[in-house]
N, C-alpha and C positions, 0 to 999 in steps of 0.2 A: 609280446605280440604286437605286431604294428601292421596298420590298417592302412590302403590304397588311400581309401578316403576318406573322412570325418562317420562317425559312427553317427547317425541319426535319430534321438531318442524323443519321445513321446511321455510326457509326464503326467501323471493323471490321480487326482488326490483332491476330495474336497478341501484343504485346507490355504488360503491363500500364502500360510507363513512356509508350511512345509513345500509346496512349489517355487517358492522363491528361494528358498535354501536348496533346496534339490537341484534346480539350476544354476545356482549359482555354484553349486560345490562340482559338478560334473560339467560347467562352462570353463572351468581351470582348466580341463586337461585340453590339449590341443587336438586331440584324437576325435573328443566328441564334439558334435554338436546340438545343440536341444533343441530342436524345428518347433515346438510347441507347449502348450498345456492343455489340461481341461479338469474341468471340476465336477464331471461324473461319466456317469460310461456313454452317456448320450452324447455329450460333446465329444466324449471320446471318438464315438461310431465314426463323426462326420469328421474328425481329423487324420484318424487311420488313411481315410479314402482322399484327402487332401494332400495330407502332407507324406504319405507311404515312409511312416519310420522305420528304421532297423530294431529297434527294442522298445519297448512300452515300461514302464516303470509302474505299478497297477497298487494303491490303499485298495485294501480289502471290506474296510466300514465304510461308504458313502450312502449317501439319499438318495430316492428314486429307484437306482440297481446298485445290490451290494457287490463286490470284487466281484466274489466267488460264481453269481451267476453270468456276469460279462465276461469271468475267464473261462467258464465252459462255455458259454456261447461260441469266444472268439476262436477255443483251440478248435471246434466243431468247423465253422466255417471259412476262418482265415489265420490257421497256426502260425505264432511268429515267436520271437522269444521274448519273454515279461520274467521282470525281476519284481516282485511283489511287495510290498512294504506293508508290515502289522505291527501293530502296539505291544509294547513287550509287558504283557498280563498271559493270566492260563489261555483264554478266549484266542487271544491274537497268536499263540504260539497252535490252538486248533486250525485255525485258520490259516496258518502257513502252510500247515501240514498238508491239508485238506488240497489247497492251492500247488503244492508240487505235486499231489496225483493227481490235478485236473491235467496236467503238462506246463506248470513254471517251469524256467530252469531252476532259479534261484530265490532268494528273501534276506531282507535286512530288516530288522529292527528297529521299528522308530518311534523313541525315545517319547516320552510324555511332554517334557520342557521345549519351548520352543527354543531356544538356546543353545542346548545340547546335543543339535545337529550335527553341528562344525564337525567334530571327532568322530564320524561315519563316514564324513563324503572321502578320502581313499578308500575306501572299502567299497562306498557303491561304484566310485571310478571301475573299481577291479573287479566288480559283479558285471557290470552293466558290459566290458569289454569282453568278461570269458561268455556273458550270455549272446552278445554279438556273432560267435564264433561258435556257436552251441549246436548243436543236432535237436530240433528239437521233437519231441516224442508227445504229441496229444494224449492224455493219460485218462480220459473222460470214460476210453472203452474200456480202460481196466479193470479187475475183478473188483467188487466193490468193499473198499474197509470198513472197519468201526465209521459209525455215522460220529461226523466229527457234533461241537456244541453238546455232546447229552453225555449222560452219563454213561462211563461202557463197562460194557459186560463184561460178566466175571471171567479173567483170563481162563484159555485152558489150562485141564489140570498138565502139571510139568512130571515126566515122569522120574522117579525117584525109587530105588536108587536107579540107573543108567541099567540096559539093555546090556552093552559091551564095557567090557572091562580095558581102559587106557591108565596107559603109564602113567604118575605123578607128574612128570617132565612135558606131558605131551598137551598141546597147546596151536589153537590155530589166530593166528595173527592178522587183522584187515586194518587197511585205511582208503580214506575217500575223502571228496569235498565236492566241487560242482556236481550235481547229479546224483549224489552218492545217496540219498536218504531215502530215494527209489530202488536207488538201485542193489542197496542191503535189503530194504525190504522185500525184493524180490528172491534175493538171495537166502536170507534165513526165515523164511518162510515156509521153503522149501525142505529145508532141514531139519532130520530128524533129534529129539530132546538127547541120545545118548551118545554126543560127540563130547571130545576135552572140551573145556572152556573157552570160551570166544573172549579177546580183549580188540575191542573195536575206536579208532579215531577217527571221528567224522568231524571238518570244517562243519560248527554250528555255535551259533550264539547263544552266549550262558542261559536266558532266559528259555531257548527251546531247546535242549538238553532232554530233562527230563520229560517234555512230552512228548519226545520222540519215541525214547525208551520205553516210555508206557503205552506208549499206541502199538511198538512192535511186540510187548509182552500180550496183549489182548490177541496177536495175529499167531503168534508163535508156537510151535510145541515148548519149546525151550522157555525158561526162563531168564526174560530180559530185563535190565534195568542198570540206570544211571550208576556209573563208581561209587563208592566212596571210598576213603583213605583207609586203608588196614584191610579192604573187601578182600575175601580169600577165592581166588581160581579155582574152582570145580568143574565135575562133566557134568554137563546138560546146563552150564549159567552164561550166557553172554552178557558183557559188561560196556558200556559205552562210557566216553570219557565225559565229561560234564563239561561243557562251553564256557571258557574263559581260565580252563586250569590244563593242565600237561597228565597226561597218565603215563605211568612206567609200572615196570617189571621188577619183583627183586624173588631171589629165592629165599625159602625158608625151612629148608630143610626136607622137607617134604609135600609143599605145594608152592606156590607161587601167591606173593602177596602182592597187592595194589596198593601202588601209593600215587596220590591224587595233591600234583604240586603246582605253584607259580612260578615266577621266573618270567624270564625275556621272551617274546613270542618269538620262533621260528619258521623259515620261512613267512615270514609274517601271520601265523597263526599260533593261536593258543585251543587248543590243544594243536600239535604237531605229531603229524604219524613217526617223522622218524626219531624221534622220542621215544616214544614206547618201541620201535625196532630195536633199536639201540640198543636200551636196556634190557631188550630179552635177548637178543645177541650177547650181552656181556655177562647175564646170570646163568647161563647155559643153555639156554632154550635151541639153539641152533639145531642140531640134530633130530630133536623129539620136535618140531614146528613145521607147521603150512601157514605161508604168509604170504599176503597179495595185495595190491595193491589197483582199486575200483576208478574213476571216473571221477575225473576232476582236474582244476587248473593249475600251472604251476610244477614246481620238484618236489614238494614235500614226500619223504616219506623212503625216495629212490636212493640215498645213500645207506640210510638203515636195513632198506633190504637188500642191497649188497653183503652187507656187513653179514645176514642170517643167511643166506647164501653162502660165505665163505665158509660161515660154519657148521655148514651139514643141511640147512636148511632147504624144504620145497617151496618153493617161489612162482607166484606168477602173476603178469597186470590180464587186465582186463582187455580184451580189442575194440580197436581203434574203432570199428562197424557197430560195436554196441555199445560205446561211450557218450554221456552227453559231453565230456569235453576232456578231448584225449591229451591231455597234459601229463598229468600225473602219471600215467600208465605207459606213456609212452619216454619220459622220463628211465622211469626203469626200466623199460625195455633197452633201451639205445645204450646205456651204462654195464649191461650186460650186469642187470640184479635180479631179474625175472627168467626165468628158464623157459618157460612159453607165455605165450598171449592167449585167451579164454576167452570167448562170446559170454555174454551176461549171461544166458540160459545153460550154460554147460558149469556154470561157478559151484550151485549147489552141488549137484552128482561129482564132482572132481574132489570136494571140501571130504564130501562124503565118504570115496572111495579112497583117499588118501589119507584118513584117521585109522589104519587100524592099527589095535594093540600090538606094537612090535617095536622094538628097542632101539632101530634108526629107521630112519625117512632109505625107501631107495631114491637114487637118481632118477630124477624122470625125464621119460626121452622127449627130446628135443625135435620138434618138429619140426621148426624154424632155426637158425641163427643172426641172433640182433647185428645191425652192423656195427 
């Protein structure tokens, strides 16, 4: 993506060390530029109206006002896009979370050691650029979650065994990354516990992983929760990949097992949606699968669902109108991997309406064709 003009960021973080590695590490690119700093939300207020950035870079733990009540202040009165920085502990992975439903786009993880910066800054380069380019969505109205910091309530019961009876082979397939952790939350939320098994790749760093998982199992009929290596595909379980490992598909005979691997990041991420495509494309999932692909930057994801596509698969991205960053989706769409484009709010009912127990996927009509 390349920008008319220098992207202009706002960095705001009580720490003197972490502002100067934050600039210094997003002063490299020639894309951006860093009009400023500040060292709480107060200074922050009076350099918004100073310096009018394009992206605010927001710590979540400060003195005087913490993140969280300046980012719902800000989306309230002057939404703009904020890339969020928390300490990678339980706490700061609540607090990320918490901070993409107030309307962040996005969140990095920052690291304890002052030192240990370095090895982030392309990563915030490539947050701070798809949040520049972002739609952003104030999330403050939204129905309210688990209260983030406390302890949460006991998930609902999951139901057991399933409602409808699906195939061993049948399997519905998502990936996502900018925006995504909204935007499955709103997706399987809606969903009821007795569909095939969900295998989900979300761009997310190791550390918030499992609290994402666990925040969606508290919301969900279904039961949610982080991979792990040997985890066996059932109906009514979604499984997300863990941040910093790949997830794939294998068969076993008669379900589908998880294997939860390392290896080279692709597309520059670890976990990589078209990873796990792939490998349910090539254990035979193609025919018996619904697989889509949500809201986010970059290709990840758009060759694999090709690949499940060729092979019997139902397919489809998310649109361009309800995406916070129509990369990914649109990726697939233009490759012709995706058979149609889906507003966020029609994703459930379609997931839905597209599992039932029957031995192949029909074709589905085409409303559109990708150019």
């Amino acid at each position: 993506m390349t920008f008319l003009r220098k992207i202009r960021v706002l960095i705001v973080d009580d720490s003197a060390v972490v502002r100067k590695l934050a600039s210094d590490a997003l002063s490299a690119d020639p894309e951006i530029e860093v009009v400023g700093t500040a060292i709480d939300p107060y200074m922050a207020r009076d350099k918004l109206r100073e310096l009018s950035p394009d992206v605010l870079t927001l710590d979540l733990e400060m003195p005087r006002m913490d993140g969280l009540t300046f980012l719902r202040l800000l989306m309230e009165r002057k939404p703009m896009p904020v890339v969020v920085m928390s300490s990678l502990t339980q706490r700061g992975s609540d607090y990320a979370l918490e901070a993409l439903r107030l309307g962040a786009v996005d969140f990095i993880g920052k690291p304890s050691g002052s030192f240990s910066f370095g090895d982030l800054g392309p990563q915030l380069i490539a947050k701070v650029k798809a949040a520049a380019g972002a739609r952003v969505r104030p999330g403050a109205a939204r129905a309210p979650t688990v209260p983030p910091f406390k302890p949460a309530a006991p998930p609902p019961t999951h139901q057991s065994p399933p409602a409808r009876h699906h195939l061993p082979r049948s399997i519905i397939l998502l990936g996502s990354s900018t925006g995504g952790t909204e935007a499955l939350r709103d997706v399987l939320t809606q969903l009821p516990a007795d569909l095939p098994g969900i295998a989900i790749v979300q761009h997310i760093p190791a550390t918030f992983s499992k609290s994402f998982a666990d925040r969606l199992n508290t919301l969900c009929a279904m039961e949610v929760r982080e991979a792990v290596d040997g985890d066996r595909m059932k109906p009514g379980l979604a499984l997300i990949a863990p941040g910093g490992f790949h997830m794939m598909l294998a068969w076993a005979g008669d379900h589908y097992n998880v294997r939860v691997v390392g290896g080279p990041p692709i597309w520059h991420q670890r976990p990589a949606v078209d990873l796990l495509f792939k490998s349910a494309a090539d254990c035979g999932a193609g025919p018996h699968a619904v697989a889509g692909i949500l809201t986010g930057m970059g290709k990840d994801g758009a060759e694999g669902l090709l690949r499940l596509r060729e092979k019997g698969a139902v397919t489809f991205a998310q649109d361009e109108a309800s995406c916070v960053v129509y990369g990914m989706p649109k990726a697939a769409w233009e490759c012709g991997a995706a058979q149609q484009q889906i507003s966020l709010e029609r994703i459930a009912p379609f997931l839905n309406s597209r599992t039932a127990s029957t031995p192949h996927h029909r074709e589905v009509s085409i409303a559109t064709t990708p150019p």
